[in-house]
N, C-alpha and C positions, 0 to 999 in steps of 0.2 A: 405584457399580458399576464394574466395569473393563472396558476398551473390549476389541473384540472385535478378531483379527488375523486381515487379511481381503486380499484379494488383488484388483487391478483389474479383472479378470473380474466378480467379485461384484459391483463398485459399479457395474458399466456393466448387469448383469444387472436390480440392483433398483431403480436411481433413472434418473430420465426428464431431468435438469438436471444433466448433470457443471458445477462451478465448480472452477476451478483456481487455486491461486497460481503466481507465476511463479516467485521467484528461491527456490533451495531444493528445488522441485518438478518443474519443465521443466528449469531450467538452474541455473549459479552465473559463476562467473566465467569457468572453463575452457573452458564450451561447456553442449551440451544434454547431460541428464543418462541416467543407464540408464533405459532405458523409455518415453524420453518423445516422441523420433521414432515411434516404433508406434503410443504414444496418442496423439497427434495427427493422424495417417493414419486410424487408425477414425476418430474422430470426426468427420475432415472427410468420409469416406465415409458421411455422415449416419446412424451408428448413435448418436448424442444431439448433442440441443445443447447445447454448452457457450459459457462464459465465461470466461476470464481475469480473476481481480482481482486487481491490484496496485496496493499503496501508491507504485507509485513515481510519479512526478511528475515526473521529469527527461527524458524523450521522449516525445513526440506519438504517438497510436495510430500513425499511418502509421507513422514512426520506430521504435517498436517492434516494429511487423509486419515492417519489412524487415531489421531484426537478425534475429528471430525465425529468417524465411525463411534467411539466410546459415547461421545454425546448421540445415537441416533440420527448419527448427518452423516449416511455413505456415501460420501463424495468422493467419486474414483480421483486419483494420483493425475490422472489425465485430462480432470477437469480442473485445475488447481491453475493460476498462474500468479506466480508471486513475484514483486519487486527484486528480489534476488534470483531468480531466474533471466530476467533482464543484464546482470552482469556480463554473460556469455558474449553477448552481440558488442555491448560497450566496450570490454575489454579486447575481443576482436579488433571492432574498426580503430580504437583508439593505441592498438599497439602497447598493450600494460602486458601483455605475458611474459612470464618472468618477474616480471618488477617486484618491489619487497613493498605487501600491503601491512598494514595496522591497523584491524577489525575491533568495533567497537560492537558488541552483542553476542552472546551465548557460541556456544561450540558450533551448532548448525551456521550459523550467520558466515564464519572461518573455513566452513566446507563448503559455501558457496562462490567464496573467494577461490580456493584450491580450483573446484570445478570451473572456472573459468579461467583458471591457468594461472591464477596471482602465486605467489610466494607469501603465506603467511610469516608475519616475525611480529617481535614483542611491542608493548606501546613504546617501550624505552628504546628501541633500535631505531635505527636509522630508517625512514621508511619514505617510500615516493610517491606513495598510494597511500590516503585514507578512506578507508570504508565506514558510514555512519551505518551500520544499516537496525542497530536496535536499541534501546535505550534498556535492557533488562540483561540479566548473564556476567554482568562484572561490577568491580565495585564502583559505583558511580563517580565520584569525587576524584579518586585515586586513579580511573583509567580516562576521564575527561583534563584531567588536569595534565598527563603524560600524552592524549593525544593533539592539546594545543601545544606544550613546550617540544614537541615533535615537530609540527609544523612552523612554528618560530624559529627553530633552530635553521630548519631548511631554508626557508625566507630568507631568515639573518644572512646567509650564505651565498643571499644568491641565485639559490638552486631551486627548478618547479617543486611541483607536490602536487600530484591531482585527488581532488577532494569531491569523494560520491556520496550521495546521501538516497539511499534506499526509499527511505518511508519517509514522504513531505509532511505526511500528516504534523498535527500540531497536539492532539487530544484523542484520545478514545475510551471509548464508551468501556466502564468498568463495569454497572449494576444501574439502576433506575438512577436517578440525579446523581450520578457519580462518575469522575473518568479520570482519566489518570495522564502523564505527561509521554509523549512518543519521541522518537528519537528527530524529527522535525522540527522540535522547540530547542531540541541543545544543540542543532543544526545553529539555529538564529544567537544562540547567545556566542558559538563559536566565531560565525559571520561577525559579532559585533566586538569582539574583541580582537581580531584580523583587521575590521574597518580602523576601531581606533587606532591599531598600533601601523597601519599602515593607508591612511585616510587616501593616496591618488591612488590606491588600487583596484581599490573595490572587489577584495576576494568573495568568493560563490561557491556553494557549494553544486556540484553538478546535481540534480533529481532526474532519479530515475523512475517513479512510481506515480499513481494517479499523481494531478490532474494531466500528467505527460503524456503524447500520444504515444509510443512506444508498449507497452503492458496494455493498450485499446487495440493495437494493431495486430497484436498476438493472437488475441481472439476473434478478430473479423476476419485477418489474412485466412483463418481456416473455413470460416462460412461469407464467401463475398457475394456480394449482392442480397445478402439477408437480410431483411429489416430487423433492427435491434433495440435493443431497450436496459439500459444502464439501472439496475436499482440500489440505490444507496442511501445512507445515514448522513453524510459530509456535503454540505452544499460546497467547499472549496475544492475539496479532491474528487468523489464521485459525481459530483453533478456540472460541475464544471467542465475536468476532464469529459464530461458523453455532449454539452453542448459542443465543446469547442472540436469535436470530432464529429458532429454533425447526426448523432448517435441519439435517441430520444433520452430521459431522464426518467426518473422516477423516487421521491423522496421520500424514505420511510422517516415518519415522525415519531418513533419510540425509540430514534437514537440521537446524538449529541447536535444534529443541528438547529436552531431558531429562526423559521421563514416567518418576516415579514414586512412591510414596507418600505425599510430599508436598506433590506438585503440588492445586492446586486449582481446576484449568481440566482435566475429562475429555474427550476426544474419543469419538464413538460407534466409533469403529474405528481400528487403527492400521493402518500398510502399510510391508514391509520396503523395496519397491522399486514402482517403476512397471510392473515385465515382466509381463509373462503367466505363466498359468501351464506355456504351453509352452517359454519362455525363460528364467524365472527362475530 
């Protein structure tokens, strides 16, 4: 079926759980985007509750609440959920507390790890744990190439290594026709130099962020039985992740993805813009 074009009026009319993505949909690089100071003023004028999910992983809720606020996006700390906040649960059930991580992304990314109990150390040390979770904050070349000969070496050995990758994303939205590379893509190229070098293994990195249920669960476990409505820029992460949760969709077309006939990720609705329909 083909998605229905629908206007932000509609989705605050029919669903009781606005979720939002960030980068693409509120904002991009520039700043906040059309529409998205307005929607953020309803909503905090408590006509729904909503959430923010982002894959990103490279600043702390607080941190992203205070960028937020500088762009005229006050979005409380408590409505933030971010792919590194999903650490916590993982690192739990999976028994990594203690273990020695090697975080790839900015200093916030390293206090995420801490906050869920890892043992930060260097790319050059020995490490058990690798955390992908951002493709910005180090030097790219020099800290990619020390966190594959990290994991080679443990292999070579023998020995596990569990490998998390925060943000699945692949691209994100920089400025109008422009976007830029996420820590997602250097996910795949790591995967493929693990494949060549060890072809019956088939190493993976774990994902933890959209289109995975886990960062979906986060925000419905708080409002259950809410009818919801996912709105995003990513036909693979956002709109994927709200079908395969059974969660309605909603695809803004002024961000990086291209619906058409042989896409194979539908969204239940697309959206030209964020405005209303008295500004739009």
């Amino acid at each position: 079926m083909s998605p229905v074009e629908t206007d932000i009026d509609h989705l605050l009319e029919r669903y009781e759980l606005i979720l939002l993505d960030a980068y693409g949909v509120l904002l991009d690089r520039q700043g906040a985007l059309p529409g998205a100071q307005a929607l953020i003023e309803r909503l905090n004028s408590g006509q729904r509750p909503y959430y923010i999910l982002t894959n990103s992983a490279s600043r702390l809720p607080e941190t992203f609440s205070a960028d937020l606020c500088a762009m005229g996006l006050p979005v409380p700390e408590e409505r933030i959920i971010t792919s590194g906040r999903l650490l916590n649960h993982h690192f739990a059930t999976r028994h990594l507390t203690g273990k020695r991580c090697a975080v790839l992304g900015p200093d916030n990314s390293a206090e995420y790890v801490r906050r869920a109990g890892g043992s930060v150390v260097t790319w050059h040390e020995d490490a058990e744990v690798v955390v992908l979770a951002d493709q910005a904050g180090f030097p790219l070349l020099e800290g990619t190439n020390a966190i594959v000969n990290t994991i080679l070496r443990r292999l070579d050995r023998g020995e596990p290594i569990e490998l998390l990758l925060c943000n699945p994303d692949l691209i994100y939205p920089v400025a109008a026709g422009e976007v830029g590379i996420t820590a997602g893509a250097l996910a795949l190229m790591i995967e493929g130099i693990l494949n060549e070098r060890y072809p019956e293994q088939a190493y993976r990195f774990i994902r933890l962020g959209k289109p995975y249920r886990p960062i979906f669960d986060a925000a419905l476990n708080r409002h259950p039985l809410s009818r919801a409505v996912m709105i995003g820029d990513q036909l693979a992460t956002d709109i994927l992740g709200a079908n395969r949760c059974g969660i309605a969709s909603a695809l803004v077309m002024s961000g990086v993805a291209r619906l058409d006939s042989t896409s194979l990720t539908i969204p239940d609705f697309t959206l030209m813009t964020l405005e209303t329909r008295t500004t739009a």
